[in-house]
C-alpha positions as CSV (number, residue, x, y, z in Angstrom):
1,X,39.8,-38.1,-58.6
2,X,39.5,-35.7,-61.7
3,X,40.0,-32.0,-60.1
4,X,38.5,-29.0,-62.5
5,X,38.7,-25.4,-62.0
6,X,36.1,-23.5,-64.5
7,X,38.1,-21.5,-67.0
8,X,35.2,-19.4,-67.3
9,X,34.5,-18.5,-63.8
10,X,36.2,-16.0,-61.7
11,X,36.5,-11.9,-61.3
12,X,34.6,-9.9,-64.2
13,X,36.6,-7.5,-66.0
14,X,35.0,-4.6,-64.0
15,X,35.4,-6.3,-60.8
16,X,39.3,-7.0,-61.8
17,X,39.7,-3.2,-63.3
18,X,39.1,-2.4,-59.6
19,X,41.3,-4.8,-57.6
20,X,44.6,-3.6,-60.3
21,X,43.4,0.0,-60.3
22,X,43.3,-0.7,-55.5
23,X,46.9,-2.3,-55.9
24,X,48.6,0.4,-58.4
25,X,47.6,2.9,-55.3
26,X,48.8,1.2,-52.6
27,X,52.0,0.0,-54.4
28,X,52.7,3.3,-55.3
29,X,53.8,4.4,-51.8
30,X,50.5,5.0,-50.4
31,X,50.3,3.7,-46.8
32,X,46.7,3.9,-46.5
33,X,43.5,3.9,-49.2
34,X,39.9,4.1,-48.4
35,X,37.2,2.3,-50.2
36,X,33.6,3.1,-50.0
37,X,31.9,-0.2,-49.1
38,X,33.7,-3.8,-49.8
39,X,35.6,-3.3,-53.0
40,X,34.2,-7.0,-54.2
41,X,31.4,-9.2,-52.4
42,X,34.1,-11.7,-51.2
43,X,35.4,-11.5,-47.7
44,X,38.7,-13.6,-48.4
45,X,39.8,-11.0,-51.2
46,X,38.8,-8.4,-48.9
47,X,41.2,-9.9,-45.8
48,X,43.8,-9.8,-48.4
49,X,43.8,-6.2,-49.4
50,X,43.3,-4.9,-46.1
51,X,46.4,-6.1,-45.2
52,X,48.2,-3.9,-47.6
53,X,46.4,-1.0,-46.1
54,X,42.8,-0.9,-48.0
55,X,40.4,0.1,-45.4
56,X,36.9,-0.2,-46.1
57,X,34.3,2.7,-45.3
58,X,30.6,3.0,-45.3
59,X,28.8,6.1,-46.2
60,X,28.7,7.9,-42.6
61,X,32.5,7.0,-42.2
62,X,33.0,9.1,-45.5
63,X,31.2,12.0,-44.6
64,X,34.0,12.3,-41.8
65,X,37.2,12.1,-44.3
66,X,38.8,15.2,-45.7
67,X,42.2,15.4,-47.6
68,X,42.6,11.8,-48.5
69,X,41.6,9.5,-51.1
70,X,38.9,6.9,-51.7
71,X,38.6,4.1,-54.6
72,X,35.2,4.1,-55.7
73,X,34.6,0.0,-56.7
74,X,32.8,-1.5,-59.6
75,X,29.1,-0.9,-58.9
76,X,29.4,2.8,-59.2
77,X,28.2,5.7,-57.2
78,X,25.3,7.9,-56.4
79,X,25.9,11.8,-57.7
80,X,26.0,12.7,-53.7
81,X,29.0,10.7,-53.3
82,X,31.0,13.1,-56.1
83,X,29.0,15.8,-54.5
84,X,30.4,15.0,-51.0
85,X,34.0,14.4,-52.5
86,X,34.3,17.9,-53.8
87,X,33.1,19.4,-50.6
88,X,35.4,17.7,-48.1
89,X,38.3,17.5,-50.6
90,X,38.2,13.9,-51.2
91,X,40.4,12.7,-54.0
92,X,38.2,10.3,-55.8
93,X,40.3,6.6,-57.3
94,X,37.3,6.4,-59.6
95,X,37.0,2.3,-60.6
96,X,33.7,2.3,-61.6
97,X,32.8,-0.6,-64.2
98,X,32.1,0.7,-67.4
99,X,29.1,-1.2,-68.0
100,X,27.5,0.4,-64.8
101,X,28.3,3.6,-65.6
102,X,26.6,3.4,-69.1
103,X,23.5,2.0,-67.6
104,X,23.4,4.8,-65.0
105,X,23.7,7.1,-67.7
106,X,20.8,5.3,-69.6
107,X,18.5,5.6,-65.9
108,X,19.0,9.3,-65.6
109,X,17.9,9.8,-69.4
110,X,15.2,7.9,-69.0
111,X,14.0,9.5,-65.5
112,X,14.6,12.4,-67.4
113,X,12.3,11.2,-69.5
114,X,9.6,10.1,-67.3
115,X,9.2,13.7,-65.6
116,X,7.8,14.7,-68.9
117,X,5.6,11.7,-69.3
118,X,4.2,11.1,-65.6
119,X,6.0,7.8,-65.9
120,X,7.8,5.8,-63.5
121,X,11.0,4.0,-63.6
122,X,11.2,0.5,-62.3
123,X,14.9,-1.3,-61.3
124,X,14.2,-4.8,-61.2
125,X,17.2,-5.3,-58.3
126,X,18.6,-6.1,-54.6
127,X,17.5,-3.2,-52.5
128,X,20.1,-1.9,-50.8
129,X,22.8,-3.3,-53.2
130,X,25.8,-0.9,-53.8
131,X,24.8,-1.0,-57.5
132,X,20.9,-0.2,-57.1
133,X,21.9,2.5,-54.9
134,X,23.8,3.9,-57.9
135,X,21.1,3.4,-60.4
136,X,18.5,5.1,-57.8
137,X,20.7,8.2,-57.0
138,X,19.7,9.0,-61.0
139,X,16.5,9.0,-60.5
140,X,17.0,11.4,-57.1
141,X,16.4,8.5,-55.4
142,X,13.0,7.9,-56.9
143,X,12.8,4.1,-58.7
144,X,10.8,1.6,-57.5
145,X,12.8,-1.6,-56.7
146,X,11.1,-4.9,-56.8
147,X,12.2,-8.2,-56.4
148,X,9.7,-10.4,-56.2
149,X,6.0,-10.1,-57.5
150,X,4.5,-8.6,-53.9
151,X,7.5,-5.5,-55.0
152,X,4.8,-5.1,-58.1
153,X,2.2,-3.4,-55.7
154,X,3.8,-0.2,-55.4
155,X,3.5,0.3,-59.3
156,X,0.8,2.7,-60.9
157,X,-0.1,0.1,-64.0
158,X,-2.1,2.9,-65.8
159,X,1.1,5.0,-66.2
160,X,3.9,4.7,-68.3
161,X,6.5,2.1,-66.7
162,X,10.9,1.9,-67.8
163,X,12.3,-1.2,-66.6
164,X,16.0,-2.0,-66.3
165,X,17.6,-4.7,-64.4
166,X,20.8,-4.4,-61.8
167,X,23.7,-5.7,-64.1
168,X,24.6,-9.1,-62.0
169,X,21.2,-10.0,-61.7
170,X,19.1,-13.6,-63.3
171,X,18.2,-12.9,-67.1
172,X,15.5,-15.4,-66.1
173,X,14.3,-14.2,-63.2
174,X,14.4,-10.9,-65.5
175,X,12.0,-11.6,-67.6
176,X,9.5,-13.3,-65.9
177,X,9.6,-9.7,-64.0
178,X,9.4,-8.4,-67.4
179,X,6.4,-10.7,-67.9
180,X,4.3,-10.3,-64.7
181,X,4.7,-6.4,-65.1
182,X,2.8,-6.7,-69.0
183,X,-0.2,-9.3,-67.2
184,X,-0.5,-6.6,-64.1
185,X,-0.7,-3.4,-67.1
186,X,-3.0,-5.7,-69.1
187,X,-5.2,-6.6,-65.7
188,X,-5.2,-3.0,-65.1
189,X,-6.5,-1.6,-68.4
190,X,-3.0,-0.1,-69.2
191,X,-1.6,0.3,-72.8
192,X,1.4,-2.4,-73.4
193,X,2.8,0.3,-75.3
194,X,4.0,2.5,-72.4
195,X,5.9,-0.1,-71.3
196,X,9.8,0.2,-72.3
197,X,11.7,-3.1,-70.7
198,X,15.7,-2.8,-71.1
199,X,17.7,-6.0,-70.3
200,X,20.5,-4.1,-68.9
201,X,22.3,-7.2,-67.4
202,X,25.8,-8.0,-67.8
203,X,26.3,-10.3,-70.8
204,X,29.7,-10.9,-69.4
205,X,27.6,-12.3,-66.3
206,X,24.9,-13.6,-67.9
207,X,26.5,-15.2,-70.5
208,X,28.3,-18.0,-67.8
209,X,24.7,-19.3,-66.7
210,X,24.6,-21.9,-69.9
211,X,28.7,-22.4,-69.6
212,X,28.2,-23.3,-65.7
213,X,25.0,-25.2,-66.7
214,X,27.6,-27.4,-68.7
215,X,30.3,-27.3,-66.5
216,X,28.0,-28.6,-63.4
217,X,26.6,-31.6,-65.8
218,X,30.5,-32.7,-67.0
219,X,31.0,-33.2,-62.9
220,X,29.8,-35.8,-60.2
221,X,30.3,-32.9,-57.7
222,X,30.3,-29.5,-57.6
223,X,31.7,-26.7,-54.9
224,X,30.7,-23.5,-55.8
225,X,32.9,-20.5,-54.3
226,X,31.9,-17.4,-53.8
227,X,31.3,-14.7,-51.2
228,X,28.1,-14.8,-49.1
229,X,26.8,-10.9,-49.8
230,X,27.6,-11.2,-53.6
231,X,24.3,-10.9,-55.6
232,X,25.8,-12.9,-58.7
233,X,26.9,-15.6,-56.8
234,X,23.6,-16.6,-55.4
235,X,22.0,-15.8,-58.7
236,X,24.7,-18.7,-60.7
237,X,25.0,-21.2,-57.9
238,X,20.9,-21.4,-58.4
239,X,21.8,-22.3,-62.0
240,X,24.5,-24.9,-60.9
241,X,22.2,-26.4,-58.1
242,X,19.1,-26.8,-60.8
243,X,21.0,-28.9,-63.1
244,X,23.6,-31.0,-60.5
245,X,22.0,-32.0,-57.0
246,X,25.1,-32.5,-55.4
247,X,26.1,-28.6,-55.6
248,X,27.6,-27.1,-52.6
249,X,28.2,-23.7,-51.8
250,X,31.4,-22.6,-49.7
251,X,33.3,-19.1,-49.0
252,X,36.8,-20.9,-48.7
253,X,38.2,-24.8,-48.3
254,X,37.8,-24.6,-44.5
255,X,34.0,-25.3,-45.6
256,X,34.4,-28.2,-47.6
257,X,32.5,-31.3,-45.5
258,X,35.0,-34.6,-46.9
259,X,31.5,-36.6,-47.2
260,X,30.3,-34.6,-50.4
261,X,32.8,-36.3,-52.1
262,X,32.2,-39.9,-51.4
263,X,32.3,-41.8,-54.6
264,X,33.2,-38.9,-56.8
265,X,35.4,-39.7,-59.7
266,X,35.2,-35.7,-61.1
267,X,34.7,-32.8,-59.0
268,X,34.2,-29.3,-60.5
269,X,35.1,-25.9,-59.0
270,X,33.5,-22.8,-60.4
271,X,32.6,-19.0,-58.7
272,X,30.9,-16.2,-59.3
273,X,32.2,-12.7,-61.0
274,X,33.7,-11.7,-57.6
275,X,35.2,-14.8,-56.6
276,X,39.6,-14.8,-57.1
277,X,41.3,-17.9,-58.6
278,X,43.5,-17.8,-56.1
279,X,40.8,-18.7,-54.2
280,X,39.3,-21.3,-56.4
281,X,42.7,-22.9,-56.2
282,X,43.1,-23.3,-53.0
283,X,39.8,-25.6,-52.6
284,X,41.2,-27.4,-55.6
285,X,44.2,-28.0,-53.7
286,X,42.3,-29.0,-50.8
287,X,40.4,-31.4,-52.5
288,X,43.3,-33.0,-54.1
289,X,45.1,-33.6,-51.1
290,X,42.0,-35.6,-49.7
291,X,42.0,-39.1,-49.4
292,X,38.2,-40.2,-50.2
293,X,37.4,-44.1,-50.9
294,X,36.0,-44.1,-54.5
C-alpha cells in the first residue's frame, strides 16, 4: 500500500512563527510561559508544549497575572488585551500573524470609516473564534458576525455595508455571503454601491483547497488530521470529503478504524494550517505498519 503525506499541508507560516517564537522562550531558561488561549487549534501540539512548561490561559485567568509574560498566538488580539498588559505589567511575547494584523488594521480604518458614513461593518466569521474577537475589538466590539444566511437579519440593507472575511475561512462559502448580502441590498431598495466586500482570506490557506482537491482524487483513501476546534480544518476537510467519499477525519492514529482501508492500494494524509507533521507522520506510520488484505 502506497502511503502519501501532502507536501502541501501542515502549519501556516503564521501558525509556525508562533510555535518557534513559544520554543525560543522556554528554551531560553524560562521555566514557565503563558499563552492566551490554545497557541494552535490542535490538542496534540498543545500536550506537547505544555510539557515544556506552556500553560494555556483564557481571558479571566489573565486579568489575574502580573509580572510575567504571555505569548500572544497567531490570531491576534483585541486592543484591551495590550490595554490590560500594560496595567498589570504583563510582558507581552507578541506572535501575532502578520496577515492578521494587517487586516485588523484594514477593520479599524474602515470602522473608522463607517462612523462618518452611518455604515456598518460586517465580518463574515466563527463567533467567538480567537481571530474574530480580534477583528471585533477594532470596531469597539461593534461588527456584525454572520455565518450563515439567518446571521444576514441583523443587517440594515439601506445603509452602507464593509465586508471582510476571518483569514482561515471558505473563499466559497465567502462569496456566496458576498452574494446573498448584494440580493438582500437589492430586495431592500439599497444602492449596490455602498457595498465594499474585501476577500481578506488567507491565500496561503485558501490557496491548498484546489491542491487538496487534487491530492484527495490521486488517493483511494483519505485521513484528514487536524484538531477538532480548528476553523480551517473543517473548512478543507469539506473540500477533501466533496471530491473523495471515503475521506475520514481523525485528531491522531489512535482514531484510525483498520476497515477504511480495505482494498486501498494508495492512501493520502493531508491536515489543515494547524495540524504538525510530526503528527501527520505518525498516522502514516500507523498505517504502514497495518496489515490490510488488498
Amino acid at each position: 500500500m502506497q502511503v502519501t503525506i501532502d507536501k502541501n499541508s501542515g502549519y501556516c507560516f503564521g501558525v509556525e512563527f508562533a510555535i518557534q517564537m513559544a520554543e525560543d522562550e522556554l528554551n531560553s531558561g524560562a521555566e514557565t510561559l503563558y499563552c492566551l488561549g490554545d497557541i494552535v487549534h490542535n490538542r496534540m501540539e498543545v500536550e506537547r508544549l505544555n510539557k515544556q512548561g506552556l500553560r494555556v490561559i483564557d481571558r479571566e485567568q489573565l486579568g489575574t497575572l502580573h509580572d510575567c509574560k504571555v505569548l500572544i498566538r497567531a490570531h491576534g488580539e483585541p486592543p484591551e488585551t495590550y490595554q490590560l498588559a500594560l496595567q498589570n505589567n504583563l510582558e507581552l511575547i507578541d506572535a501575532s500573524c502578520p496577515v492578521v494584523l494587517k487586516l485588523q488594521n484594514r477593520v479599524k480604518h474602515a470602522f473608522d470609516a463607517s462612523t462618518r458614513s452611518n455604515g456598518q461593518i460586517v465580518i463574515y466569521g466563527q463567533p467567538g473564534h480567537a481571530e474574530v474577537v480580534g477583528l471585533t475589538g477594532q470596531t469597539r466590539n461593534q461588527a456584525l458576525i454572520v455565518m450563515h444566511e439567518a446571521d444576514l437579519d441583523q443587517i440594515d440593507f439601506t445603509r452602507p455595508v464593509t465586508l471582510f472575511s476571518q483569514t482561515t475561512k471558505s473563499t466559497a462559502g465567502f462569496y456566496k455571503m458576498k452574494a446573498l448580502i448584494e440580493a438582500r441590498i437589492a430586495a431592500a431598495g439599497g444602492e449596490l454601491e455602498s457595498f465594499d466586500a474585501n476577500d481578506s482570506i488567507c491565500r496561503q490557506v485558501s490557496n491548498r483547497e484546489p491542491q487538496l482537491a487534487r491530492f484527495a482524487q490521486e488517493h483511494d483513501v483519505i485521513l484528514f488530521v487536524s484538531g477538532r476546534k480548528s476553523s480551517n480544518g473543517k473548512a478543507l476537510f469539506t473540500v477533501v470529503n466533496g471530491v473523495n467519499s471515503r475521506s475520514y477525519f481523525i485528531e491522531n492514529e489512535n482514531e484510525l478504524q483498520d476497515e477504511w482501508l480495505a482494498g486501498a492500494t494508495s492512501v493520502g494524509i493531508c491536515g489543515a494550517t494547524s495540524t504538525p507533521l510530526w503528527l501527520m507522520r505518525q498516522v502514516a506510520e500507523r498505517v504502514e505498519g497495518l496489515s490490510v488484505a488488498v
